[in-house]
C-alpha positions in Angstrom: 50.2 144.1 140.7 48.1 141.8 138.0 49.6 142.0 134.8 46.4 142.8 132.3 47.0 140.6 128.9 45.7 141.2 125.6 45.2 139.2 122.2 46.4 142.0 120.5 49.8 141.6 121.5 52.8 138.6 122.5 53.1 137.2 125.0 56.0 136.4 126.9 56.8 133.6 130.0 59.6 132.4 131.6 60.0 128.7 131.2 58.9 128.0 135.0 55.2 129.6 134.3 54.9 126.3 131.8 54.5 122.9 132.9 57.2 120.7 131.7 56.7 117.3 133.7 54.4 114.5 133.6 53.0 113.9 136.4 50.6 111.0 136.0 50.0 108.8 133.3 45.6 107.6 133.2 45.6 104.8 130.4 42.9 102.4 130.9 41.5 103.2 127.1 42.2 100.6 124.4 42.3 103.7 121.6 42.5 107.1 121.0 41.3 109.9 123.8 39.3 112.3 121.9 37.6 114.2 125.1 38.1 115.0 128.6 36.6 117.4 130.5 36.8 117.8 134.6 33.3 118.0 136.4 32.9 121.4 138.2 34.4 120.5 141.2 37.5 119.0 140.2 37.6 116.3 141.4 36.6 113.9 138.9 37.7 113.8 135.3 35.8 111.9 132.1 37.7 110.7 129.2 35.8 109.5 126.3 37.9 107.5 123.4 37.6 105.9 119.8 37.5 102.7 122.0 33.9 103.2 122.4 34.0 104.0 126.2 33.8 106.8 128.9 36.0 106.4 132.2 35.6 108.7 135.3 38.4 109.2 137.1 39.0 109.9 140.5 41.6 113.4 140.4 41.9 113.1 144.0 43.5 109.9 144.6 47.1 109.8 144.1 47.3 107.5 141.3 44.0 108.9 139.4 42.1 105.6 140.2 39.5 104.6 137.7 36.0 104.9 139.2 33.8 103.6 136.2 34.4 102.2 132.9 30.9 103.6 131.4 30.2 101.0 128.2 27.1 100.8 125.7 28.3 102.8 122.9 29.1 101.0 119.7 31.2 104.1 118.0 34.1 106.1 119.0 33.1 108.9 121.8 32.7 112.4 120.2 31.6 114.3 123.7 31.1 114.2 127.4 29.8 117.0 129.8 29.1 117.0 133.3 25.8 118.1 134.5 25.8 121.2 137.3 25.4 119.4 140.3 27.6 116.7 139.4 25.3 113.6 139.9 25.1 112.9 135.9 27.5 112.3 132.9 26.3 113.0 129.3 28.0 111.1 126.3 27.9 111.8 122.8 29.3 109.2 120.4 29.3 108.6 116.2 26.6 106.1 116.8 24.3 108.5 116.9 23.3 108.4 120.5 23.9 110.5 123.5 23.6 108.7 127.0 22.6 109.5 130.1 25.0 107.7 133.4 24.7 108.0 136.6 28.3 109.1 138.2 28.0 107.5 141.6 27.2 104.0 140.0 28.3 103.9 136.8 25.1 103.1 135.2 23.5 104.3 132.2 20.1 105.9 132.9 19.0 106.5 129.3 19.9 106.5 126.0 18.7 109.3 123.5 18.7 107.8 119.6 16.7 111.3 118.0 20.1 112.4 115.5 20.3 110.5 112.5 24.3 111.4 112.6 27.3 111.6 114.8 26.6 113.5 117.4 29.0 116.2 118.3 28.0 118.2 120.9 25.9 118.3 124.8 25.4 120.7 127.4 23.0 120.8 130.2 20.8 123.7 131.2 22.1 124.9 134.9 19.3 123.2 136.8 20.0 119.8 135.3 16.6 119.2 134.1 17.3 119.3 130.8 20.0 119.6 128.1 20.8 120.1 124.4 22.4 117.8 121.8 23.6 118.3 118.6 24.6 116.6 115.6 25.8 116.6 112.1 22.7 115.8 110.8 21.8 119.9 111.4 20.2 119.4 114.2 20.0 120.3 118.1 17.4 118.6 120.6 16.5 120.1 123.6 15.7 116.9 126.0 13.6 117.8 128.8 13.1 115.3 131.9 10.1 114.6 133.6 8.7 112.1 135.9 6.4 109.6 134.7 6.3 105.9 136.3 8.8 103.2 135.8 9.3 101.7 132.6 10.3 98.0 131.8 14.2 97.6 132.7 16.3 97.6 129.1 19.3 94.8 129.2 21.7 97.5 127.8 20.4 100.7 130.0 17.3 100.0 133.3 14.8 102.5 133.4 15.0 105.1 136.3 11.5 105.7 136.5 11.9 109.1 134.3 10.7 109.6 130.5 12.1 112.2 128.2 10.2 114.3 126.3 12.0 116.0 122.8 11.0 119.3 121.8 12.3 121.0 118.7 
């Protein structure tokens, strides 16, 4: 039978319902980790670190390759969050910027410069079409994607033939 728990009271384990050994060590960052998060599926993981870059992992290989080393930012990385379906990575860094990567090739898309702070916080709506950022300037953007033709390509991140529309 399932054991109901509450917050109300303790809680008590054995020392076998904890984990207690490392299995696998991921450390390709030059500096502190301050985010991970796993995409939906599982079977990729994002770190983002004070070393100013995102890596996705691969959680399926044995030895959690490294599938992208995601670099632009220029300050440490404050968030990342996967978008529904998978095919996009958002980062959020203290250089005011979020980003906008491409999973499967490691590119960056776009880069959102709106906040006039760190920004702290993303999360995409569940059709991936758009998503919110916030900051600690006070504010939160909703982003919105739509099509529009190609842009000129940016040396630091190429147009993907998309523009972004902010609304308040």
């Amino acid at each position: 039978s399932e054991e109901s728990y509450s917050l109300f009271t303790d809680h008590m384990c054995s020392r076998n319902q904890v984990p207690r050994e490392t299995k696998q060590i991921l450390s390709h960052h030059t500096d502190e980790v301050w985010v991970v998060q796993f995409s939906k599926s599982g079977k990729k993981l994002a770190s983002g670190s004070k070393d100013c870059t995102v890596i996705v992992w691969d959680t399926e290989s044995s030895t959690g390759r490294m599938l992208h080393r995601l670099v632009g930012h220029t300050q440490a990385i404050s968030f990342v969050t996967w978008s529904p379906d998978e095919s996009m990575l958002l980062s959020c860094s203290n250089d005011y910027s979020v980003r906008l990567w491409d999973v499967m090739t490691g590119q960056c898309k776009r880069v959102y410069n709106k906040h006039t702070e760190a920004v702290t916080a993303c999360a995409w709506f569940p059709d991936s079409s758009r998503f919110v950022s916030g900051s600690v300037d006070g504010n939160i953007f909703m982003w919105v994607r739509t099509y529009a033709p190609p842009a000129p390509p940016s040396s630091s991140c190429p147009s993907t033939g998309w523009y972004d529309s902010l609304l308040r």
